[in-house]
C-alpha positions, 0 to 999 in steps of 0.5 A: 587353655584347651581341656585336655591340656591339664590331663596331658601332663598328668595334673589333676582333673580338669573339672571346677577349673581351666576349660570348665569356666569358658564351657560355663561361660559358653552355656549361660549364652546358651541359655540365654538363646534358647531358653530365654527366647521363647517368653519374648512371642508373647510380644508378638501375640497381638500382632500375630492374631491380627495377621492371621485373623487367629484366635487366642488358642490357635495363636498360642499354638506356636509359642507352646510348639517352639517351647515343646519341640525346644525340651522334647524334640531333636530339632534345633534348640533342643540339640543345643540345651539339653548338650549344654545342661549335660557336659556342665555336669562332667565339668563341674563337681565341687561347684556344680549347684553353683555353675547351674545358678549361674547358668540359668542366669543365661535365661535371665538375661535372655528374658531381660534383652529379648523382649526389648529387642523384639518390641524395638525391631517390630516398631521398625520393620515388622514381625516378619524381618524381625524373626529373619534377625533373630535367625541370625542371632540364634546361629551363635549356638554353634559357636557356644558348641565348639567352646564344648567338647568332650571331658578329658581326665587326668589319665587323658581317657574320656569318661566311659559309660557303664559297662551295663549299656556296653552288655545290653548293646552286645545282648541286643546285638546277639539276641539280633543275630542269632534269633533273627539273621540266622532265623529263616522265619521272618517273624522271628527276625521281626521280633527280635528286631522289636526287642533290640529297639525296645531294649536301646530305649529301655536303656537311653530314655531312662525308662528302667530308671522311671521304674526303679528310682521312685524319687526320679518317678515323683520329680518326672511327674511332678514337674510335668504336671507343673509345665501345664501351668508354667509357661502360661504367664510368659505367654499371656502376660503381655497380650493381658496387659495390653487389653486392660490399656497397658501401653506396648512398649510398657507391656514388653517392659514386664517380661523384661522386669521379671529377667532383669531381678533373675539375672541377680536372685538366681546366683543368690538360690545357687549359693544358698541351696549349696549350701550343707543345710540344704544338701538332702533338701533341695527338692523341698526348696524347690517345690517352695519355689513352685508353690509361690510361683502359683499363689503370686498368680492372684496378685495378676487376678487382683487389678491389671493396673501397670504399678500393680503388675510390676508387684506381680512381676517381682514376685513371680521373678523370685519364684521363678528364679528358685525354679530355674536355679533348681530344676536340674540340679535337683535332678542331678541329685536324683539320678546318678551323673552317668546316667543323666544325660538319659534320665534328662531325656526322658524328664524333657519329653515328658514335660514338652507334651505338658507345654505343648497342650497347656497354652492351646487349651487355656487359650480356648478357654480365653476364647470361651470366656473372654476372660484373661482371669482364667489363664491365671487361675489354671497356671496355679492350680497346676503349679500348687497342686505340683508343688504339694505333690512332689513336697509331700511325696518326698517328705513319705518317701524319706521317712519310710526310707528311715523306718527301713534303715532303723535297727530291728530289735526283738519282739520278746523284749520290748524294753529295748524298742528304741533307736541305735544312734550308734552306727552298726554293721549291717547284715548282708541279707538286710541290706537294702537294694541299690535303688533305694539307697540312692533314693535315701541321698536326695 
């Protein structure tokens, strides 16, 4: 069935059902080759140290690049993520917070096979040859990419953008032609040139959306904070094991334990924050989710013996599976879906500097302290910190939302100072702006 074999005959849309289950199908591999890939060269950071006489902050280096090019570049995974991420939100409405679930589940398993896979192919035939395999692995990405194509509706019309992003591009364009082609000062010309660009990126990196939706500024924030210490496990996990005598193979048996319990709590925490309950809530969950992804850290501080790292393990796989579940979705609730593809823009650059910087800098403290400790204690002072930020954050930005939506009663009668339940008909002029009515949803 192609997705525009529903509108062609007038039916209804095509989202929650037909296409939309194969481009389901399509991004939870999609998931699983890009974002499930990176956590798998913690299997490799003995062997790259020893190769290139490296230390532990100039190795870290290269998973941090891979991991930060693959959220905020244009560059080769990324092309492939962040489509996924956006054309399963046109083709899922009703289910959407379940078909992200499942979707993650991509990284599960990517975290579960990967890592068993690379331990293997480096005990026959190397680092080097390995990474020409998984070359040609990661080459079914195109394949996942012809399965998504454009949403058709019921009118057989693709989904148009917000007339705003039309005018802006024509004001940009005008504003082009008549102040700068027809100036005969280059300066002019220069100008209006920088105001036309500056304009394209106000409009496709979500920076007027940064500055007008509070709720998306605090989320952007927060979770770029947490991206300092998030990835640090997956990275040093591994290498921490085998320096207090873990054997390789049950090393790489760790990271593969924490995507294996994904692959089964992740659908669990879609269903769950689908749930009504959690219909304005799902920050919260979220930001309960990060901050036991933080404390499960202690348990790693604790003892590096195998039983107990396997308890850190399940723990951090829980947490993690509620992060993973979540992310997108609680940003699909902040902004609005045709502006999402912009908002996630941005919201990815922002995060890849933190993963870019996070690992080299805790890898230099390693280097400093000859201690793996520190790499714990940093991932959860970043990720407790985050999750309190964004949890209490949202929590006075919703209260100050009710305090504004109460009825206003006169100061010449106290008695009558209590709240309406009964819905009244507000005044044009005390109307809220559009911003923070959208706000007030999440």
């Amino acid at each position: 069935m192609s997705p525009g074999g529903a509108a062609g005959h007038g039916a209804a849309k095509p989202q929650d059902q037909g296409w939309a289950w194969m481009v389901l199908l399509a991004t939870v591999l999609l998931q699983g080759l890009t974002l499930g890939y990176p956590p798998c060269i913690g299997v490799f950071f003995t062997d790259l140290q020893r190769e290139f006489q490296a230390s532990n902050s100039e190795t870290s280096w290269f998973p941090s690049i891979m991991v930060a090019v693959l959220h905020g570049g244009g560059l080769g995974l990324c092309f492939s993520f962040q489509a996924g991420v956006t054309v399963l939100g046109y083709y899922f409405v009703r289910w959407r917070t379940l078909a992200n679930a499942i979707a993650s589940m991509g990284v599960s398993l990517g975290f579960t096979l990967w890592p068993l896979l690379s331990q293997y192919l480096l005990d026959e035939m190397g680092w080097r040859n390995t990474f020409l395999i998984f070359g040609g692995i990661l080459l079914n990405c195109c394949v996942c990419g012809a399965i998504m194509r454009p949403v058709q509706l019921a009118s057989g019309a693709r989904p148009q953008s917000p007339k705003p992003a039309e005018e802006l591009g024509k004001t940009a364009e005008g504003a082009q032609l008549s102040n700068g082609a027809s100036s005969p000062h280059p300066e002019l010309r220069q100008q209006s040139r920088r105001t036309a660009c500056f304009q394209m990126l106000q409009k496709y990196l979500a920076f007027d959306i940064f500055c007008q939706n509070k709720g998306y500024r605090i989320y952007t924030v927060g979770v770029t904070w947490m991206m300092m210490g998030f990835a640090l496990p997956h990275i040093y996990l591994v290498p921490y094991a085998i320096q207090n005598g873990v054997e390789e193979r049950r090393a790489a048996l760790l990271i593969s334990i924490i995507g294996f319990i994904n692959i089964f709590i992740r659908p669990l925490t879609g269903l769950l924050s689908g749930h009504s309950i959690f219909t304005r809530r799902r920050i919260y969950l979220f930001s309960l989710a990060v901050l036991l992804y933080g404390l499960s850290n202690f348990i790693c501080v604790i003892s590096a013996e195998f039983s107990v790292l396997i308890i850190y393990c399940i723990i951090l796989s829980i947490a993690m599976s509620g992060v993973g579940a979540l992310l997108f979705q609680v940003l699909m609730d902040v902004v609005e879906m045709d502006r999402f593809s912009s908002a996630l823009g941005l919201f990815t650059i922002l995060e890849s500097i933190t993963l870019l910087i996070g690992a080299p800098l805790t890898g230099l403290l390693v280097d400093i302290t000859s201690d793996f400790h520190y790499v714990f204690y940093t991932s959860s002072f970043f990720l407790i910190s985050a999750a309190l930020f964004m949890g209490l954050s949202f929590c006075a930005l919703q209260k100050k939302a009710k305090l504004k939506d109460a009825p206003k009663v006169p100061l010449d009668n106290p008695s009558k100072c209590q709240y309406n339940e009964i819905p009244t008909e507000p005044r044009a002029e005390s109307q809220s702006p559009p911003a923070v009515v959208y706000i007030t949803s999440i």
